[in-house]
N, C-alpha and C positions, 0 to 999 in steps of 0.2 A: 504494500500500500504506500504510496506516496506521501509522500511530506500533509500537501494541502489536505489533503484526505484524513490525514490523521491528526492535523491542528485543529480540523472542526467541531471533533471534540469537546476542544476545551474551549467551543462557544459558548456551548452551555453553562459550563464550569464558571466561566467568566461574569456573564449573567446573573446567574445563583451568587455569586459571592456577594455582585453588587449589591441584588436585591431591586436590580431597576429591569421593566421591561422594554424590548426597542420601541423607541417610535416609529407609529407607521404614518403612511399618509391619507385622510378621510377618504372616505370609499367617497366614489363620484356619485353610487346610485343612491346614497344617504339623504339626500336634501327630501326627499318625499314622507322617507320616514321621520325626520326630525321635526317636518310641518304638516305630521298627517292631522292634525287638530285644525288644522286652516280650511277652508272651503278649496277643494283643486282650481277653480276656475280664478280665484285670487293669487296662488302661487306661478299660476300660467300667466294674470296681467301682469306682475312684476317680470316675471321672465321674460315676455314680451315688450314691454314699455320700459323698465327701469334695468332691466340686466347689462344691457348694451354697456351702459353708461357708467353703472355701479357696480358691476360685479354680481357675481352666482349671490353670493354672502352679504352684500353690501361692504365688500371689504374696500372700494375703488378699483380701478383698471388702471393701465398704463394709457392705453389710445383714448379713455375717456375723463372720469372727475378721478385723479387719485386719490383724494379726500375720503374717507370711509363717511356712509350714510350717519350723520346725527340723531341717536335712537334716544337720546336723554331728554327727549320735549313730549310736550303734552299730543296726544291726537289727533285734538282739535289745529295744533296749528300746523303739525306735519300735512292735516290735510288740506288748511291754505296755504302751504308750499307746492303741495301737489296739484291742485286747480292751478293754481297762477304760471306753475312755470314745469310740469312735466306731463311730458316728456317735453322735450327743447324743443321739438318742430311742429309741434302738436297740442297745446296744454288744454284745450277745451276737449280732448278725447277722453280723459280722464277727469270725470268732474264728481259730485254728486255722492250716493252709495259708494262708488265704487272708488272713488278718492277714498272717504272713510274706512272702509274693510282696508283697504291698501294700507293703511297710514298705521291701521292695528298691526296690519301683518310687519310692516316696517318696525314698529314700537313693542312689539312682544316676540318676535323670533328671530328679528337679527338686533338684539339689544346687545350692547357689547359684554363680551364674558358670558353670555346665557346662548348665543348658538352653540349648537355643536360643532361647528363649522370653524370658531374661533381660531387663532393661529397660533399654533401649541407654542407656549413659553418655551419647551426644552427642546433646544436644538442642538443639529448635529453641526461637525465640522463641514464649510463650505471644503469645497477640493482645493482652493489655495490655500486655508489655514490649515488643511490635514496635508499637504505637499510639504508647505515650508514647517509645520508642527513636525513632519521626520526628519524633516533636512536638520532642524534645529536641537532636534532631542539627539542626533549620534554625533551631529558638531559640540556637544556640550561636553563629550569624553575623547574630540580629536583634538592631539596635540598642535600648538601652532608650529609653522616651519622654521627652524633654525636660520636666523639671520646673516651669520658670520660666514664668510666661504670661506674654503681649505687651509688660505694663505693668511687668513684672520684680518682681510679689507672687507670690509661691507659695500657695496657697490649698489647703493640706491634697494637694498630687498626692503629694509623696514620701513611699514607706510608713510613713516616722516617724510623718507628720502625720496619716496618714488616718485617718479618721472612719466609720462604717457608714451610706448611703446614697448620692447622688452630687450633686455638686457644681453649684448651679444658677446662672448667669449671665442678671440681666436687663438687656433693653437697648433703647436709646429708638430706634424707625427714624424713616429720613428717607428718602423716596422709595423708589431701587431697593434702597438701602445698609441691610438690614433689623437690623443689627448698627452703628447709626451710634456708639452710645454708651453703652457701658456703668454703668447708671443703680443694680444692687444684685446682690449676690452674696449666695451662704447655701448652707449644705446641706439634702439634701430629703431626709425619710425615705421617701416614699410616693409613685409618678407616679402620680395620681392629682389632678387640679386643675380645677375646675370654675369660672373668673372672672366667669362671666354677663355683664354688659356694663361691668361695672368693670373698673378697672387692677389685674394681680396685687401690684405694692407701689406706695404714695404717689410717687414719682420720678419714674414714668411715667405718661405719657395712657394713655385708655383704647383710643383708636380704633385705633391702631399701635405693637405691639411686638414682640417676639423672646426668647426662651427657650434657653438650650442647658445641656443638664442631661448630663452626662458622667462618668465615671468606672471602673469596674472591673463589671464582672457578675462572680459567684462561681459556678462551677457543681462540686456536689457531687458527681454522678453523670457517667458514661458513658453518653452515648447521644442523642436525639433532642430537641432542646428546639424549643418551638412558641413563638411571638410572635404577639399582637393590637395594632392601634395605632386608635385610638376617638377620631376629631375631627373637627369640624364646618370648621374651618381648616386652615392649611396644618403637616405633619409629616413627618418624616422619620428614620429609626433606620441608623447604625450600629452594626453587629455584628463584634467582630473583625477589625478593620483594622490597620493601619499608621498609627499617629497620626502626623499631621503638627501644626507649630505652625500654629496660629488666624488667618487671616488678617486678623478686625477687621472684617468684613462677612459674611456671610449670601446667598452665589450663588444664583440661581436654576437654575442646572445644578447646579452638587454644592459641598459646602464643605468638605469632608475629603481637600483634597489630590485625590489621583487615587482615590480610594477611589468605588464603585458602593453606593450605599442600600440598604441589608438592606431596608428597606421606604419605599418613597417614595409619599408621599400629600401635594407640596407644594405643587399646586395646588387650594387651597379653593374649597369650591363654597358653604357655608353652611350646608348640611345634616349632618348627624353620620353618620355612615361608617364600616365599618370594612376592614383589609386587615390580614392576617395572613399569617405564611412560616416555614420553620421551617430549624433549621442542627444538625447534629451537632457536639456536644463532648466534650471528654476530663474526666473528671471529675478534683476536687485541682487546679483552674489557674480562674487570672482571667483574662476576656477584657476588652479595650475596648471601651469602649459608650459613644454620644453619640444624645441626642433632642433634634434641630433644632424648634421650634418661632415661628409667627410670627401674628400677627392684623392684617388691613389692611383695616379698615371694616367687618368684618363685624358682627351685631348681637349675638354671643355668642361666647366663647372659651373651650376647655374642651380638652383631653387627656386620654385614658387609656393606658398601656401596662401589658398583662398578659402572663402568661408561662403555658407550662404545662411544669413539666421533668418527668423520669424519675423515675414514682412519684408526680408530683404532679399535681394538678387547676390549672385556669384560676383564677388570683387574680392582685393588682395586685402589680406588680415593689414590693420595699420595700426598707427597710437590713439583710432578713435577710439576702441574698443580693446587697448592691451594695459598695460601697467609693470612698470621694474619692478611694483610688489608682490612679494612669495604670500601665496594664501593656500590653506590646508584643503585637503580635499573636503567638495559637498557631497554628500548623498543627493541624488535626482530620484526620486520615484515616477518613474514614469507608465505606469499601471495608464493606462484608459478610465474615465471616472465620465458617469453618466452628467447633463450640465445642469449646473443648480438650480435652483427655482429664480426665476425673474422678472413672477409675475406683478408683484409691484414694485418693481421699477430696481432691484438690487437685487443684488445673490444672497442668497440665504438658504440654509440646510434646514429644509421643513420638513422636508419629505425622505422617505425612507425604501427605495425601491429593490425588487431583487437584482436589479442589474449594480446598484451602489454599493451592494451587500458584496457581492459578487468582486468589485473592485477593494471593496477593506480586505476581502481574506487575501487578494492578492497581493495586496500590498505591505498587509502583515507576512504573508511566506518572502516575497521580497526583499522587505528590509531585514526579516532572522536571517535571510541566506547572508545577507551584507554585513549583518552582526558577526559572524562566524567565521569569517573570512576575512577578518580583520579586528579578531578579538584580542592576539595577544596586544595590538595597540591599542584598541578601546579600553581594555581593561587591565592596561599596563601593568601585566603578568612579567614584569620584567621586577617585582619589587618582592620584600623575603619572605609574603604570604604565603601560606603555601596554593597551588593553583586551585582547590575548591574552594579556597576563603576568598582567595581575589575575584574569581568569576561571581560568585556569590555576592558579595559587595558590591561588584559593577551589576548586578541584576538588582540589586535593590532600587539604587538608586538611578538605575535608567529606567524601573516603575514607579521612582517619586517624581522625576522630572516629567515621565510624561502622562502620570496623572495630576501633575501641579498640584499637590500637598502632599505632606508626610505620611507615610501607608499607615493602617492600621496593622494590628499583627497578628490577624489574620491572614490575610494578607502577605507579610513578611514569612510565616510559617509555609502557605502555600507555593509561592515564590520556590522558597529553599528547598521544598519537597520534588520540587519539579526539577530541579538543577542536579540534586543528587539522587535524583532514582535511579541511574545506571552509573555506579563510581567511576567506569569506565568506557563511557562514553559521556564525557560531561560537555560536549556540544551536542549531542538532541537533548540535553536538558535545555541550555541555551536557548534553541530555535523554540521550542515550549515554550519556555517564559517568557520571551521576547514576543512571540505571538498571540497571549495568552492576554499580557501587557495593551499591546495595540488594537486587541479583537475588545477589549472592556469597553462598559460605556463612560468609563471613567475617564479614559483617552478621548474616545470621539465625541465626546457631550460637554461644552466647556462652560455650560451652567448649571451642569449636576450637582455640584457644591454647593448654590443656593440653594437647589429644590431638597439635599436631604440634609440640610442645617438643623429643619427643627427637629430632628431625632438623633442630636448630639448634646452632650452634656455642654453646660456653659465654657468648664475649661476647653472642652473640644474645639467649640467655636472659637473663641479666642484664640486657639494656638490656629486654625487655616484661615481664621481672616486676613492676615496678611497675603498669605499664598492667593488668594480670591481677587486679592486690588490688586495684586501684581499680573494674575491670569488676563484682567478683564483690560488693565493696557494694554500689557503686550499685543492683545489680541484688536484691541482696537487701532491700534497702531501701526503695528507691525503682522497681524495676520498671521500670527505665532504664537507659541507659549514664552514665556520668561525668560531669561536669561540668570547667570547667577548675580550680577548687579542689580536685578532689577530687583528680583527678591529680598536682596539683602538691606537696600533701600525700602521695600514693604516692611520687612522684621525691626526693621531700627526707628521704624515712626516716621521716618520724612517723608513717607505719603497719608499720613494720618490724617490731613486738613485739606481742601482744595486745594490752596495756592501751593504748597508741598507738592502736588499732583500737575498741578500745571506746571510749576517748575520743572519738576525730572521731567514730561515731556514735551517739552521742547529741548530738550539735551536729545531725547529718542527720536527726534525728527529728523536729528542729524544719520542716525542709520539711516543705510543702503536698503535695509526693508523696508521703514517709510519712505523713505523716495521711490521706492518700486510701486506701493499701498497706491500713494498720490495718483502716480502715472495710470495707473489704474482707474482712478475715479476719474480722471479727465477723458481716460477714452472713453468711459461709458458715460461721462456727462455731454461728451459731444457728440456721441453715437458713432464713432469711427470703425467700431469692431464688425467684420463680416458686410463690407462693404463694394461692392463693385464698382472700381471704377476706370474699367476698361472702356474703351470710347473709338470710337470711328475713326479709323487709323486714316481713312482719304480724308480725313478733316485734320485732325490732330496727329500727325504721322510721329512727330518726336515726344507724345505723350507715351514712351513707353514703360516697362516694370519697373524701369532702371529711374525714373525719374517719378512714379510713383513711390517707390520706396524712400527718393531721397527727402520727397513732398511732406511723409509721414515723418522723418527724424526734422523735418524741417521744423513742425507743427510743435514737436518732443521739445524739440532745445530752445523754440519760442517760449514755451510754459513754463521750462526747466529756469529759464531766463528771467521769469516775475516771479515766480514761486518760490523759487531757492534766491533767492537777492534780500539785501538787509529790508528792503520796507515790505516783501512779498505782498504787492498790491494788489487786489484781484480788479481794480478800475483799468491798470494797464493792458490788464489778458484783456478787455475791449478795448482800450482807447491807443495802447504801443501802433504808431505810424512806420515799423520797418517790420520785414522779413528777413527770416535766418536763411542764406542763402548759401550752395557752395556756387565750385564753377559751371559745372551743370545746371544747375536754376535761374542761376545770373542769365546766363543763353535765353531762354525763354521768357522768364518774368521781369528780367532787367537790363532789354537790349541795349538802351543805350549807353549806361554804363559799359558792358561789356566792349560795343563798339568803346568808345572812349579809349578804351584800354588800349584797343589793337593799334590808336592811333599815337601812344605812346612812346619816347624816346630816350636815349641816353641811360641815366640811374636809375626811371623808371620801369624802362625795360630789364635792368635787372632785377629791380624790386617784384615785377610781375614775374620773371622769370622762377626766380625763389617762392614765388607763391603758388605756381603751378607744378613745383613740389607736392606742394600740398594740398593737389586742389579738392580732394573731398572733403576740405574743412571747411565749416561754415561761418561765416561770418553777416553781422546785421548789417543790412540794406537801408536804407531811410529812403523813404517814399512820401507825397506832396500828402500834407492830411486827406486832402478829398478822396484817397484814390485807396488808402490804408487805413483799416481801423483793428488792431489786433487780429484775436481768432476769428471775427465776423466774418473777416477778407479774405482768410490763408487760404493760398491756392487749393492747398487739401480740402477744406470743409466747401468750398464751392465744387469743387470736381467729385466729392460725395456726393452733395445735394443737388446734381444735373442729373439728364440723359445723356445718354450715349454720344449724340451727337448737336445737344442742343441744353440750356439752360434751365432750370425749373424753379420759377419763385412761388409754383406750393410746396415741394418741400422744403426748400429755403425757409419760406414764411412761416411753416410747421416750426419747422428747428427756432426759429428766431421769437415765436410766439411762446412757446413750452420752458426752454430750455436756459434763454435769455432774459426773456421780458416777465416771463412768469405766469404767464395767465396759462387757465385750462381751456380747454378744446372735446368737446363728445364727439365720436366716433361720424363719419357724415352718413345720416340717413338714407343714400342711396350712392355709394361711391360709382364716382364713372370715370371710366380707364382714356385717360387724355390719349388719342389718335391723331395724331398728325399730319394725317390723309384727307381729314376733313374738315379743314382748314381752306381758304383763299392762299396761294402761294405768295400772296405779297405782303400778309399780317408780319408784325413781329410778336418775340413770345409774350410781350405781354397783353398786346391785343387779344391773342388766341385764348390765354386764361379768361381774360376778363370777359370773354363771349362763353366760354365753357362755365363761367359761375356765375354767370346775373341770374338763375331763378335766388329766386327768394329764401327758399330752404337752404342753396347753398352761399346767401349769403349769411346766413345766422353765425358763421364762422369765417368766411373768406371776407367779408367788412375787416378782419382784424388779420389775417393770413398776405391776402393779395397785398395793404398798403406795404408790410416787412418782406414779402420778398421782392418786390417791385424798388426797393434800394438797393438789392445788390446785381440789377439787370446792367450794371457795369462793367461784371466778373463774368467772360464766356464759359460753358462747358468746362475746360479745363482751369480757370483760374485766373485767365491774362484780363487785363485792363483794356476795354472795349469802347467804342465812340457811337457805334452804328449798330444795329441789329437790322438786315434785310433790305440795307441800302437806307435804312430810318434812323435818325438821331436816338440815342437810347434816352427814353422818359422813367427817368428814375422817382420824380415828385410823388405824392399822394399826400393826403388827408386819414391821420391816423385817431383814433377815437380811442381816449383809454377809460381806465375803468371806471373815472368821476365823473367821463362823461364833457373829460376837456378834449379840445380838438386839435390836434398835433400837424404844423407841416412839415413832411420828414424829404428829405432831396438826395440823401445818400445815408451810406450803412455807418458815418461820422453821427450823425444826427439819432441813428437808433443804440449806435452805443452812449452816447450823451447820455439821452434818456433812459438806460436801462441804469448808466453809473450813479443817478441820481432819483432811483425808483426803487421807493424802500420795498415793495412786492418783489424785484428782479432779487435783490440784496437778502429776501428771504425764499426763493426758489431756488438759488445755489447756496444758501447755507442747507437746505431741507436734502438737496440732493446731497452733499457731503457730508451731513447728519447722518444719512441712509447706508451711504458706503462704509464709513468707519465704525459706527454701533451695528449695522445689519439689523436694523430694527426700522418702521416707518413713523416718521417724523409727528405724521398726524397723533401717534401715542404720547408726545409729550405735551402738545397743544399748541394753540394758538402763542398763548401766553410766555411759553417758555421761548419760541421760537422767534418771539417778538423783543426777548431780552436779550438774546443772541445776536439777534441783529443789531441791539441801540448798543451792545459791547463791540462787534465788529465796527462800525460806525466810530465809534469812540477810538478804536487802536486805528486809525486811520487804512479799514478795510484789508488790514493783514493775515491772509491768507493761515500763515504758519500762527499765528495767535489765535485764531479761529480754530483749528485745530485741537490745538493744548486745552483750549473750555470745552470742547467737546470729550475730550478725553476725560475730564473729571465727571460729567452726565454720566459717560462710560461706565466709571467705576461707581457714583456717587448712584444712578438709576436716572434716567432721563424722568422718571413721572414723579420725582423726588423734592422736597421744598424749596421755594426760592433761596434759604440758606445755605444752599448748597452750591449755586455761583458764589464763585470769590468775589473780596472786595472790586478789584479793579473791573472784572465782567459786570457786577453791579453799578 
């Protein structure tokens, strides 16, 4: 019987100990029976007239009101909500009786807390917190990489020192010994090196030498990264290993310690070649990277190594994404994981299906195989325990870390039962308890500790409240369990009080997890993820992957640019007048500049020359106001929000209503599919909206859609700066109506980000959205009120971004539906 076979097991086991059952997720066909007390033909007009809009439950929709339905009012006036104004395109269809029965069934079965339907308080780990929660439980027992090399120079390893690409080592061979002597160091920007039949530096012959370029890989994203390695010679790639120190030679088996070649091609043949492989990683983490490289008589010497990551195209590894700093290997679990729930509007672990089940068991066989195979280093069985007491102690405390509190001892006893039931074979005790560990719901339920508080004695609770404020940052934060700092700051009281809490995070904001969290919430606040936008190559022929990809770090290192900056302003992310451009983008979105250049001379021609060095670096562009207004403009979010080969100011106006401006939108009572064909061929696109939305129904929403996307009818298809649409001057003006009921004249996308910097609605639709991401809870749970004190404090720190954050974090810990005492003074 197999491993996975016989871990399942100890599901049960696991289960029974806790005493908790799994969560599942509400049957679908429940809602009849939960409302069999309702008249059917009442549960059918909500379904019919109110579901669209509000949800099965009244929980809110994403395409309609997010708002969950207000069940806490009287009858009577739910059903003068109902007569006056629903459904939205209809309100006198609903009047009378059947407003009334409606209004009961609203006010007695989707009351909050009293459906069944409710949204279980106890949740599971979303698939990023359970990826980076393994990543970070076997990084809590890996050593970091020794800094000093052989000769006792440090050469930029430790993160003080490091420098952006990696660390290259050349050296003179002698015979087998292809590392005999170390002849010149330096850092490389580019793997990229083509020697021909010369020595790469003066030190060295030409006919025999050795190469080892090393350092940190940065990967930005989640998910599948590809590698090519391009040489006529002998090479060799480490990928996320276990750095060992350098032995000073160059093996012909392996030279990285016990470590196996991500890609091995080291015996040369003379002819150029390539071999490629590819590895899953966790995005927000560096991994270790080492290119062995060697030349022994052949008639030419050259290397290439390219990458292709998530999002991006085949290009050469450079300093955008390398680092001189040595970082310890990460565990990547790359298990397949079913995607999380996103029905109101964030990920969240609600639900519990046999295909997520299906990926914890794999995930736990998994990471035990990964435990085992690198235990004497996890469990640094190098010390004068004897080896059952050491394995035994590293099994404790890799299921205290990753149940975040101290075990009980039962617990502890079960543990050590499992490790020594065969004295001699005390690795499938291991893989047992390592699996036993990950398969609990103590691991995958990171609010299990609230829900069985009250059946601990008071010293009980006392000794895991800290473990609990420490869980509930991290997690908010960083999308992980704790660390041993952050703990030890829990245990010692300096997060006892909010401003304590605010304080340490904003210290955590400085991790690479939360900068990964961030990136995270901005893709999904601007909708970027799973987006097509491939387009009409006879129209746009140089819009290709290569320039999509570069479009999207463009958008990255815009945000990365307000964000991470000392006043992190979120008025800049709309109102900043320049684009993060390389030389690639410059070409297309900023030809005259570019011309300009070419028409350059003398020391600027060197200055340009030096720069086309480096030209997949990006640098900001400044652009006329009119023509620039932050993310509203970036070429990316308008080549999302087009067709293929034409413009679109309803989704534009979608994105810019919703996401921006802040106002809700209901689903359109008879959606119709914009056709092209049936059109006069000399309209521009926004005559053609504006003839496809003059019924009246479809203006109940396009009144407030067409005037915001009809400002950015200046941005074509792909993003460029346009004058004309169809041989017609483009008419960007309109008449915008907001929610008091003032009348706006808007002339360009400068004038909708004005208004959105200085719309306290806007100011609390992206707080509500970034409340959502970081607690994984919906915003509407804390209320009006809270959400209104969040904004008069963001307001107050002059709309910073990374301050906003740190109050949220104490909601986090303290309970967003918790007393106004609970913001610090200065939030207050």
């Amino acid at each position: 019987m197999n491993f996975a076979r016989r871990i399942a097991a100890f599901i049960t086991v696991a289960v029974c100990l806790c005493g908790v059952s799994p969560v599942t997720a509400p049957a679908e066909d429940s809602v009849h029976s939960a409302h069999s007390n309702q008249p059917l033909d009442i549960a059918a007009v909500y379904k019919e007239k109110c579901q669209r809009c509000h949800g099965a439950h009244g929980q809110g929709t994403n395409d309609g009101y997010s708002k969950p339905l207000r069940t806490d009012r009287a009858i009577e006036e739910i059903t003068r909500v109902i007569e006056e104004t629903m459904p939205e395109e209809a309100p006198e269809s609903c009047v009378g009786e059947e407003a009334t029965q409606l209004a009961r069934y609203i006010r007695e079965e989707l009351t909050d807390g009293k459906s069944s339907h409710a949204v279980p308080k106890l949740t599971r780990l979303t698939v990023a917190q359970y990826r980076n929660s393994i990543a970070d439980l076997l990084a809590h027992f890996t050593p970091q990489p020794e800094s000093e090399s052989p000769n006792g120079r440090d050469r930029g390893r430790s993160r003080g020192n490091a420098v952006p690409g990696l660390r290259g080592e050349y050296y003179q061979s002698e015979g087998m010994n292809k590392a005999h002597r170390l002849g010149h160091y330096r850092s490389e920007t580019r793997l990229e090196f083509d020697f021909g039949s010369e020595a790469p530096v003066p030190s060295l012959p030409a006919d025999q030498f050795a190469i080892i370029w090393q350092g940190s890989l940065i990967a930005e994203h989640t998910g599948e990264y590809f590698f090519r390695l391009t040489t006529e010679n002998g090479a060799r790639l480490y990928l996320n290993f276990d750095p060992r120190p350098n032995t000073g030679s160059l093996r012909d088996d392996r030279s990285s310690g016990d470590n196996e070649a991500f890609i091995d091609d080291w015996v040369g043949s003379g002819k150029r070649r390539e071999k490629s492989a590819s590895m899953f990683l966790l995005g927000g983490r560096s991994y270790p990277i080492r290119l062995e490289f060697f030349k022994y008589l052949e008639d030419r010497a050259s290397v290439k190594l390219e990458w292709k990551p998530p999002h991006g195209t085949w290009s050469v590894l450079d300093y955008n994404h390398t680092s001189t700093a040595e970082s310890p290997r990460t565990f990547a679990c790359g298990v397949p994981f079913p995607a999380d729930d996103r029905s109101l509007g964030f990920e969240r672990g609600s639900s519990v299906s046999p295909q997520w089940q299906t990926a914890v068991m794999q995930g736990a066989v998994q990471t035990a195989s990964e435990v085992v195979s690198r235990l004497p280093l996890l469990a640094n069985l190098q010390t004068n325990e004897s080896r059952a007491e050491a394995i035994t102690r590293f099994v404790h405390e890799f299921a205290q870390v990753a149940y975040r509190r101290p075990l009980h001892d039962d617990e502890s006893v079960l543990l050590a039962s499992l490790i020594t039931a065969d004295k001699n074979d005390l690795e499938s005790g291991v893989r047992k308890a390592v699996a036993l560990v990950l398969l609990s719901p103590h691991f995958l339920y990171p609010d299990l500790i609230d829900s069985t508080a009250a059946a601990l004695s008071p010293e009980q609770r006392e000794r895991l409240a800290p473990w609990g404020v420490a869980s509930k940052l991290s997690f908010a934060l960083w999308d992980s369990l704790p660390d041993r700092d952050l703990v030890a700051a829990a245990e010692s009281g300096r997060l006892d009080s909010p401003e304590g809490i605010e304080s340490y995070a904003s210290r955590m904001l400085r991790d690479r997890r939360a900068k990964s969290k961030l990136r995270r919430f901005f893709s999904s606040w601007l909708e970027i993820e799973d987006r097509d936008l491939s387009k009409d190559t006879s129209l746009y022929p140089e819009f290709d992957d290569a320039v999509v990809a570069d479009l999207r770090r463009s958008l990255e290192l815009f945000i990365d640019s307000v964000v991470w900056s000392r006043d992190s302003d979120y008025r800049q992310l709309l109102l900043a007048p320049h684009l993060m451009l390389n030389e690639r983008l410059e070409a297309i979105y900023a030809p005259s500049r570019a011309q300009e250049q070419r028409g350059a001379s003398g020391e600027e021609i060197k200055r340009l020359a030096k720069r086309r060095e480096f030209a997949s670096a990006f640098q900001p562009v400044d652009f006329d106001k009119s023509e620039r207004s932050g993310i509203l403009t970036h070429p990316y979010l308008m080549s999302a929000f087009a067709y293929h080969n034409n413009t679109s100011p309803i989704h534009r106006g979608v994105f810019l209503t919703r996401n921006i401006v802040g106002r809700a939108l209901s689903p359109p009572p008879n959606a119709i599919a914009f056709d092209e064909d049936k059109f006069p061929d000399d309209l521009t696109m926004r005559e053609k909206v504006t003839l496809l939305t003059r019924d009246t129904a479809c203006m109940a929403c396009h009144s407030v859609i067409n005037p915001l996307g009809f400002t950015l009818e200046h941005f074509d298809a792909v993003g460029r700066w346009r004058k004309s649409d169809n041989a017609k001057p483009i008419d960007s003006e309109s008449d915008y109506t907001t929610t008091d009921g003032e009348t706006l004249r808007l002339t360009n996308a400068r004038d909708v980000a004005e208004f959105a910097v200085n719309n306290p609605a806007a100011h609390v639709a992206f707080i509500t959205h970034l409340y959502e991401h970081l607690l994984q809870q919906s915003a509407h749970e804390a209320g009006p009120e809270r959400l209104n004190q969040l904004r008069d404090a963001f307001a107050k720190d002059d709309f910073n971004i990374q301050k906003l954050c740190a109050r949220l974090a104490v909601l986090a810990v303290d309970g967003a539906g918790s007393s106004n005492a609970l913001l610090t003074e200065n939030a207050r």
